[in-house]
Each structure stands twice: as C-alpha cells, then as structure tokens.
C-alpha positions in Angstrom: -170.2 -8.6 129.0 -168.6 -8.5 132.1 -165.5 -6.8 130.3 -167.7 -3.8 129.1 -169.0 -3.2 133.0 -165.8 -3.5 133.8 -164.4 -0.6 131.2 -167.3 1.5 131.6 -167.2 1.5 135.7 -163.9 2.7 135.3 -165.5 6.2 134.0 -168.4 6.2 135.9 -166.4 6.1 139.0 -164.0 8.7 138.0 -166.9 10.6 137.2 -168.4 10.5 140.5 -164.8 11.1 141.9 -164.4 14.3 140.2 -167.6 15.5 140.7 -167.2 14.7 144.5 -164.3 16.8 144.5 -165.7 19.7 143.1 -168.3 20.0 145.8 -165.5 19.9 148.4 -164.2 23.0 147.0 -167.4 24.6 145.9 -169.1 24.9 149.3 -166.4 26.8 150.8 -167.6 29.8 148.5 -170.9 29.4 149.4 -172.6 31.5 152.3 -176.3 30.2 151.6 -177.0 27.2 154.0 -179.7 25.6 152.0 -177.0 25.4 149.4 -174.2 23.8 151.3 -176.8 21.5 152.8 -177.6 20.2 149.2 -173.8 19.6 148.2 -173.8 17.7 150.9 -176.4 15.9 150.4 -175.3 14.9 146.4 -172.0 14.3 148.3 -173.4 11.3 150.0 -175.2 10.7 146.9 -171.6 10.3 144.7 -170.2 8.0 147.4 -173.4 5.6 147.8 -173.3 5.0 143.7 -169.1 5.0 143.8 -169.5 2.0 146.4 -172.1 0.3 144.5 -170.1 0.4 141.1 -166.9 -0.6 142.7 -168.5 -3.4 144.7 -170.7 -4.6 141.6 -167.7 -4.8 139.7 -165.3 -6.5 142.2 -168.1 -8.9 142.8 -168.4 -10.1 139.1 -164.8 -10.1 139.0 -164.1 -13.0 141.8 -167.5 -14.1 142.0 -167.7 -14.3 145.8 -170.6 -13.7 147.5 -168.4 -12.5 150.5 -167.5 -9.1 148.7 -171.7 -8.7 148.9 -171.7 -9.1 152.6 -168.9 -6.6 153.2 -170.5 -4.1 151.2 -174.0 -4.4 152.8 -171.8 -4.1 156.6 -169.5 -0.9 154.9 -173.1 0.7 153.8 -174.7 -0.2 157.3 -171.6 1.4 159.2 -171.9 4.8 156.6 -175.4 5.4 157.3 -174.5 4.4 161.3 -172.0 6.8 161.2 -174.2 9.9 159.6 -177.4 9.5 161.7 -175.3 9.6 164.9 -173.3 12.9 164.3 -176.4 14.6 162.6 -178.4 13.5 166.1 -175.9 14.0 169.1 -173.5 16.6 167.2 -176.1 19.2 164.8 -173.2 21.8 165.4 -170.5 19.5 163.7 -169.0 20.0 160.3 -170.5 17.3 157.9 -168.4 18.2 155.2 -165.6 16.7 157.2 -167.6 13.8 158.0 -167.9 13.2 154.3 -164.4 13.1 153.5 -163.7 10.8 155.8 -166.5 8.6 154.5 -164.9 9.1 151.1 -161.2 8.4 152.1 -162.6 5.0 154.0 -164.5 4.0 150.8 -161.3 4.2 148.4 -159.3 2.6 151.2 -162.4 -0.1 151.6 -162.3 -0.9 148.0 -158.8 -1.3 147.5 -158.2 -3.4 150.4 -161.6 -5.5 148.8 -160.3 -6.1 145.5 -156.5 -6.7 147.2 -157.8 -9.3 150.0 -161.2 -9.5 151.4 -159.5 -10.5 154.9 -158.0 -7.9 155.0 -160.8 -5.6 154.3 -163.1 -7.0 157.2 -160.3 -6.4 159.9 -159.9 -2.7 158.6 -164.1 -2.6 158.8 -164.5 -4.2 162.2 -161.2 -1.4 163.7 -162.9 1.0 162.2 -166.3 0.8 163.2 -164.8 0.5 166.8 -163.0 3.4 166.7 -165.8 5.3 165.7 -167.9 4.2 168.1 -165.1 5.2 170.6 -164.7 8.3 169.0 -168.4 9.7 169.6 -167.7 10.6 173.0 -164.3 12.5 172.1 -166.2 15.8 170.5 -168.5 16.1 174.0 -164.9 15.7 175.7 -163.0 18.4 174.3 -166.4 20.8 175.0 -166.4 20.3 178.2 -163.1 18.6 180.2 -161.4 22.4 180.3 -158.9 20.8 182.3 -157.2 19.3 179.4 -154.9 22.4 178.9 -153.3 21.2 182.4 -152.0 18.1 181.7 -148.6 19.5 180.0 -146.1 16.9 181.6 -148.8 14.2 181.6 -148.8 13.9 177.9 -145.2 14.5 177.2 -144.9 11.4 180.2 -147.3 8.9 178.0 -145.1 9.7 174.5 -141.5 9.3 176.0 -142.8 6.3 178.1 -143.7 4.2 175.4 -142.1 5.4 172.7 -139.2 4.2 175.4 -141.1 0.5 175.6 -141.0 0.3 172.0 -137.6 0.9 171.5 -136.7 -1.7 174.2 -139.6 -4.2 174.1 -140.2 -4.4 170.6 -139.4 -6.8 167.7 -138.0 -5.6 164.4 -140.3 -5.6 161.5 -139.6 -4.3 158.1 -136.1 -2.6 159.5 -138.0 -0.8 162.0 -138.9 -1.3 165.9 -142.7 -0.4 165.5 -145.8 -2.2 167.6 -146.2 -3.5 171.2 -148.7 -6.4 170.9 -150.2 -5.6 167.5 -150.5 -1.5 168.4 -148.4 0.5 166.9 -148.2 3.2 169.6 -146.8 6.1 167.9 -149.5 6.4 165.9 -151.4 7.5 169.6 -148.5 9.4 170.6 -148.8 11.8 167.6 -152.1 13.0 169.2 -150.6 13.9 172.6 -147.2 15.0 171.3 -149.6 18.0 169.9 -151.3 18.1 172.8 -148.1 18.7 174.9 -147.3 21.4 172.4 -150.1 22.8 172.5 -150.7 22.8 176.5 -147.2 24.5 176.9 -147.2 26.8 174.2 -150.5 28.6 174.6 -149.4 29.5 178.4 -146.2 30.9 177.4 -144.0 31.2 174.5 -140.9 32.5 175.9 -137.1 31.4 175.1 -137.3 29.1 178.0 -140.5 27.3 176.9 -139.6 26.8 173.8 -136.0 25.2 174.9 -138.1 22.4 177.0 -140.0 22.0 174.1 -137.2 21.2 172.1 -135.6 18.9 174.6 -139.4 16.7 175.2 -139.5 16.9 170.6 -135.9 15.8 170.6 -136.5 12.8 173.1 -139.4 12.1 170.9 -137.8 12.4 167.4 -134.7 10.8 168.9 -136.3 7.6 170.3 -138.3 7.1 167.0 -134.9 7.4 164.8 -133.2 5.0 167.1 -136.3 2.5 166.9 -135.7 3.3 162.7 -139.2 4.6 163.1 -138.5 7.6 160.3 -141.7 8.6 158.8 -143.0 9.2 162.3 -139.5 11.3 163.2 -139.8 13.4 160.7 -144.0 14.1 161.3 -143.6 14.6 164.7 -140.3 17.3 163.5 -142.4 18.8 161.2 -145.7 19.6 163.9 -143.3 21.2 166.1 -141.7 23.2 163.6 -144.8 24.3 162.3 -146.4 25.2 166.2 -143.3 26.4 167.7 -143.5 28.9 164.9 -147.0 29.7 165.1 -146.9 30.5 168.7 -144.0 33.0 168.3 -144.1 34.0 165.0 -140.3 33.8 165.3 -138.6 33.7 161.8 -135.4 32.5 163.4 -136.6 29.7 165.2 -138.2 28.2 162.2 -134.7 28.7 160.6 -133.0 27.1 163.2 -135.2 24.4 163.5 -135.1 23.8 159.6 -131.1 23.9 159.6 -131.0 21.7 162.4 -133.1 19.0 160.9 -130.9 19.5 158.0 -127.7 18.8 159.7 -129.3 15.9 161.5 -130.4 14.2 158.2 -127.3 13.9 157.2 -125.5 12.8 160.4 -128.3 9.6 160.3 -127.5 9.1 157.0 -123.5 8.5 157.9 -125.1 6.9 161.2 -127.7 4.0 160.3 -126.7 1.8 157.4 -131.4 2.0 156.3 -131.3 5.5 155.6 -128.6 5.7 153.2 -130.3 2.0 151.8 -133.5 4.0 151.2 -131.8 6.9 149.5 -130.2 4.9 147.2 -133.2 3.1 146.5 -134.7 6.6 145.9 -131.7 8.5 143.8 -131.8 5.5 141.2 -133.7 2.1 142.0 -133.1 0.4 138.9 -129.4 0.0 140.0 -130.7 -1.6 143.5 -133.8 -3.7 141.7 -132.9 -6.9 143.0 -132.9 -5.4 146.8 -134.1 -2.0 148.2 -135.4 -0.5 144.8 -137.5 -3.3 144.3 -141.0 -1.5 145.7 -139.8 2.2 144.2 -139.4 0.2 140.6 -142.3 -2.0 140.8 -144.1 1.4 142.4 -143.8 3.6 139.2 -144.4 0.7 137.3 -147.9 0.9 138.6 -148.3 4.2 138.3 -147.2 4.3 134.8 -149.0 1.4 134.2 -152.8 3.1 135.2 -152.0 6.4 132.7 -154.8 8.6 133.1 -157.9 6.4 133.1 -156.4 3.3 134.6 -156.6 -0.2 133.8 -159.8 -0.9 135.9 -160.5 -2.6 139.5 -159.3 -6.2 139.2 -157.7 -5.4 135.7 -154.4 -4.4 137.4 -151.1 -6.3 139.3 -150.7 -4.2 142.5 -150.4 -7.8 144.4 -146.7 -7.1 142.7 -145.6 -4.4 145.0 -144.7 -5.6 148.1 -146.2 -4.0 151.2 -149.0 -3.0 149.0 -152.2 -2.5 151.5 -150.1 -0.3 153.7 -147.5 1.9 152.5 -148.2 1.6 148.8 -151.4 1.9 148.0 -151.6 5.2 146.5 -149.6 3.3 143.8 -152.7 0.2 143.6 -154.5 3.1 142.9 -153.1 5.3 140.3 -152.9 1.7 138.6 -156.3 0.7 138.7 -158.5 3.8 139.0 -156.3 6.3 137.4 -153.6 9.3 137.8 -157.4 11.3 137.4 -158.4 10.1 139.9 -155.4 10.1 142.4 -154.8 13.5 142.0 -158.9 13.8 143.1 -158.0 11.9 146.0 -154.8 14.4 146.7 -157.5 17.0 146.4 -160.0 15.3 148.7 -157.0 15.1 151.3 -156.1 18.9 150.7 -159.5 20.2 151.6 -159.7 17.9 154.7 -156.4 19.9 155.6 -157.5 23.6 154.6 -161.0 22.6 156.5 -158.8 21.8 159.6 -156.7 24.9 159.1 -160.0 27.1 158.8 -160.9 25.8 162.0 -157.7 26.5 163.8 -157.5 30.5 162.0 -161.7 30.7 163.6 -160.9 29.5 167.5 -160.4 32.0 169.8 -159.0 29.9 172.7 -154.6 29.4 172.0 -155.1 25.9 173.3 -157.5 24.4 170.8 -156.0 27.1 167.9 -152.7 25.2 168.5 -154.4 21.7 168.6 -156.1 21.9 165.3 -153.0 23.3 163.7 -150.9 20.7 165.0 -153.1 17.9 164.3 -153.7 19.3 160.4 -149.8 19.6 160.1 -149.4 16.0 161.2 -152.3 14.6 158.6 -151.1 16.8 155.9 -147.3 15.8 156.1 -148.2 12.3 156.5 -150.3 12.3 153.1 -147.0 14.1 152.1 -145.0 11.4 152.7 -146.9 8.5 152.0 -147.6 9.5 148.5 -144.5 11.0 147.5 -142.5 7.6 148.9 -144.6 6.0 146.4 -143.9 8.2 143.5 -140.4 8.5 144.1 -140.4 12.3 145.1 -138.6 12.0 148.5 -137.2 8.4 149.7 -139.0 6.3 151.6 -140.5 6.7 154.9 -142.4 3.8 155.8 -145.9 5.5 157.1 -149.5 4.4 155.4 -152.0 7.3 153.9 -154.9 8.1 156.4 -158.0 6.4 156.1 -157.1 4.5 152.8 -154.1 2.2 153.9 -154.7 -0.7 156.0 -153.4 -0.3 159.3 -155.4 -0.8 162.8 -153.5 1.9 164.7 -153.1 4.0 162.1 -157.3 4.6 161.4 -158.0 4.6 164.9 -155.8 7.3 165.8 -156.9 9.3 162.1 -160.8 8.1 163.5 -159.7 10.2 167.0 -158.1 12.7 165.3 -160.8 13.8 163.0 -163.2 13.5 166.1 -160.6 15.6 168.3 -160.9 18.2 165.2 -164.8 18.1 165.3 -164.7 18.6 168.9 -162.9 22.2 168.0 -165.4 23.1 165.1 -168.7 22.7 167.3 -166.1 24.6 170.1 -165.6 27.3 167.5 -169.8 27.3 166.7 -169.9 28.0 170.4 -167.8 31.0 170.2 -169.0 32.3 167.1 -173.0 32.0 168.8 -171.3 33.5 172.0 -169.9 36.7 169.7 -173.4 36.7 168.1 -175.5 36.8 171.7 -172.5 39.7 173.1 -173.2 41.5 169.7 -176.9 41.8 170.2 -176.9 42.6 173.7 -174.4 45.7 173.1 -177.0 46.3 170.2 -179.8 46.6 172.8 -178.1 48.4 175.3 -177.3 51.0 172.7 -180.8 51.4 171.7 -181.9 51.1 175.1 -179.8 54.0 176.0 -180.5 56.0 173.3 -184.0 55.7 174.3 -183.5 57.1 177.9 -181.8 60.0 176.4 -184.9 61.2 174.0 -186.8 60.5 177.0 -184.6 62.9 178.8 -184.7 65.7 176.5 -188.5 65.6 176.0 
C-alpha cells in the first residue's frame, strides 16, 4: 500500500508543480487585481498540499515521527512568514514572497528525505534570517543615505574577502568560511551595492576604471582563495552594471575578452581549474577522482527520466556533496526532469520579476541595485545547475533557497528583502506619478474654468 502512495505522490506533486508554475507566468498578463489576488491565493494553496504529500510520503517511508514535527515548524514558519509581510508590508510583491516559499519547500524536502539534521539547521537559519530580514524593506525606504557609502562597501568586501584568504582553512580545494560564515556570500550584496553607489553618480571613463580596479581586487582575491563560482558571479554583475550604466558596447566587449583571456591564464595557473575541466570535457576517463560527482551526477539525472523514481525511491546519498552543490541532481532523480525544468522556470520568473522591478524605478541607485542583485541570483542558478548537468565545469556554488547552506539562504533571505524594499520603493513612485498626474489634471480644469469665467 505504501508503494502505490508512493507512485501516485510522484504525480500529484508534479501536478501541483506545474500548475504552480503556470500561475507564475499567468499573472504577469493579468491587469485585474481581484484576479492576481486569486492566483495567489491557489498559489499558496499548491504549496500547502505539495508539502503535505511530500511529508506524508517521507514520513511512511522512514517511519519517524521527527519528519512530523519538522513539517508542523516548516508550516508554522510559512504561515509566520505571510501574515507579517501582508500586515507591516501591504505594498510588497507577494508573488515574490511565494516563490521563495516554493524554492524553500523543494529545498526543505530534499534536505528531509536526505537527513533530517540537516533539514532543522536549514529551518532554524532560515527562520532567523527572516526575522532579520523584516526590517531591511523599511530600511531601504527610508535610510536615503545608503547611496553615500561608496568606499564603505567596497572596504567591508576587500577586508574580508582579504581575512579569508589569509585566516581561512581549505575545504573542498577552496579557502571559503571564517567561523562557520562563509562571507562572500554577504559580500555579493555590497559588491552591488558599491556598484551601484558609484555608478549612478557618474559613469565616466574614470569611474568605471576604479570600478574595475575594487571588481578586480574582488574577483582576484576569490580566485586566489580557489573561491571560482563566486569569481565568476561577482565578474558577471559588473559586467552586466558597468554596461547598463553606459550603455557602452565596448566595454562589455572588453570586459568579456578580458575574462576570456584570464580563464585561460588560471587554467595554465592553478592545477583545480584545469582538474575540474577535465572532469567536465570527459569524466568517465577521471571516474575514480575528479569526475566522480559529474558521473554519479548524470547518473541521477538519467536515472529520474521524466517522472522520477519517487521521494525515498532514489540514491542521491551517492553523489558526494549532495545537499549543497548537487542537489538539482537529487532532484531530477527523485521528482523528475518535469519537474526540474518547473523549478528552472520558478527561478526564471523570480529573475524577470526582479528585472521588472529594476526597468519600473526611477531612482539610478535602486535601478542599479535590483539589476545587480537579479544578475547575481540568476547566474548563480546558472551555475549551480549547469555544474550538475555537465553544461559548463564545475564551480562549487549551491542553488538559492533549495541547497543547504547557512550563509548562502541568509544572504538569498536579505537579498529578496533588499529587492522587496525596491518594489514597495517603486509603488511609492508609481502613487507619487499618480498624485502629480491628478493635480496637473485639476489645475487644467481649474484653469480652464477661470477662462470661461473670463469670457462670460
């Protein structure tokens, strides 16, 4: 009996999956409120039933009552999280509360079915975070002093990027945390922040030189600590805001040949980059060493086919490092390539949400901010999953929200608050536009009013 729950969950959840992911894409067409406030409604109607079949189904599988009590605290934290926005925040976007409510649920019930332990640390950061996080969207509204701390931020990142690199041990190849934080994770926030703070006062030849030299110091101190996935994020956000601020072909081009050239002097250079692109140009010929995750990665993959092979039915335990960098692959393999390619869609409209906000702000400061922040999510999702699915070699970063990783969700958790701080920002100017248009529609008519008076 429990084998037939088992099978049949497998379609329900899909179901509700690609349903969910639908409505993600169908409210940005609509205009009708009432609408878009029942999609989201039967959003957080899909996730409620996807947790409870998951859970159910984990639960019979390992019969232990503990999977119960995380469920009841993941529910409590949900409906915790919802009731606060909807009563401090009523301007903020709920649709992007929702997709982070769905990203933590996959992540919550991979990490479940992969080691409860593990679960409850990822519950208990994450709860903290958010509670931290509540005060962040009231911040950005009103500390208009933020746009003046241009050196300030660009000090914090090369400071302990710096202490990193000198202070801290090697784990997994890579120089990474300081006491259990991992602080580049942080660092990505006010990397952007720097960018943003310098670029929106001027984007001259000369500001754009010292923000090459502060993204080079960055970059450069995260390839010497073998930190590469967050190199080549942190790369890729100032590309993508140097060239939004000038609209400069040729510094995009330049910046893209330069990375270019620099790839390939690491890979004579560090003896782990050109492991990692062997493991990714053939990892059957490396099995027994670097190619072992790549190999044991598609074999998951493969392994889950469309459908997949059910929670608990699977072997991700197999894949080394599987809770953090490989977990896309846990989840082709038991939930389904269907599925996973919802999930890739889930991420995408998180991203063209973010990047609808940044097009909608007014203010250079907070355009550049949400653009730099959506470039950063979007090229870590990039990386993450296409590591797993041998499209580019291995980075070493985890995918937002669904990985386990304490700094990695707290600084996702800040991030996503940061970008809600911008969208009840943009509400404001949108209500501002409104109140200017009406006035200049009164004093029209008013006006006009004199002048009949006049002429009679």
């Amino acid at each position: 009996m429990i084998n037939i729950i088992v099978e049949l969950s497998k379609y329900v959840i899909l179901t509700l999956m690609v349903v969910y992911t639908f409505h993600c894409f169908y409210m940005v067409r609509r205009q009708d409120e009432d609408e878009k406030n029942e999609a989201l409604r039967q959003q957080l109607v899909l996730i409620f039933f996807m947790d409870f079949t998951a859970f159910l189904v984990i639960y019979l599988k390992t019969d232990n009552f503990q999977v119960i009590t995380f469920y009841l605290e993941m529910m409590a934290y949900f409906a915790a999280i919802q009731i606060l926005y909807r009563v401090f925040y009523k301007k903020a976007s709920l649709l992007l509360l929702n997709n982070m409510c769905m990203l933590l649920s996959v992540g919550f019930i991979m990490l479940c079915r992969l080691d409860l332990a593990t679960a409850t640390k990822q519950l208990v950061i994450v709860a903290a975070a958010s509670a931290f996080a509540l005060v962040i969207p009231v911040m950005i509204r009103k500390m208009k002093f933020l746009k003046n701390l241009t050196w300030v931020y660009a000090g914090i990142g090369i400071v302990l990027l710096g202490a990193v690199f000198v202070l801290a041990q090697t784990s997994y190849g890579a120089k990474l945390s300081l006491m259990g934080f991992q602080p580049s994770e942080a660092i990505k926030i006010t990397f952007v922040f720097f960018m943003a703070a310098l670029l929106s006062k001027d984007n001259s030849f000369r500001t754009v030189v010292l923000a090459t030299i502060v993204a080079g110091l960055h970059v450069g101190i995260l390839v010497l600590s073998r930190d590469l996935g967050s190199a080549v994020i942190f790369f890729v956000a100032y590309l993508v805001m140097i060239y939004v601020s000038t609209k400069k072909l040729v510094y995009l081009g330049i910046g893209v040949g330069g990375g270019s050239v620099g790839a390939v002097i690491a890979y004579f250079l560090f003896g782990h980059v050109r492991q990692r692109v062997s493991a990714w140009r053939n990892p059957m010929a490396v099995y027994q060493n670097e190619g072992y995750q790549i190999v044991q990665s598609l074999f998951a993959i493969g392994t889950g086919g469309w459908f997949g092979m059910g929670l608990c039915q699977g072997s991700p335990e197999k894949i080394p490092i599987v809770k953090n960098d490989f977990i896309f692959s846990a989840i082709c393999e038991e939930m389904g390539g269907i599925f996973a390619i919802c999930l890739i869609l889930v991420c995408m409209s998180f991203f063209l949400m973010i990047v609808n906000i940044s097009l909608r702000i007014k203010n250079p400061f907070y355009k550049l901010i949400a653009l730099g922040l959506g470039t950063e999510y979007a090229f870590q999702v990039f990386l993450t999953i296409g590591g797993a699915a041998k499209f580019i070699p291995l980075t070493g970063v985890t995918l937002p929200l669904v990985s386990y990783g304490g700094s990695s969700v707290l600084s996702t958790i800040l991030m996503i608050a940061i970008i809600q701080g911008l969208y009840i920002l943009r509400e404001d100017e949108d209500e501002e536009i409104e109140k200017l248009r009406k006035q200049a529609v009164r004093r029209a008519r008013e006006r006009a009013a004199a002048k009949r008076t006049e002429i009679r």
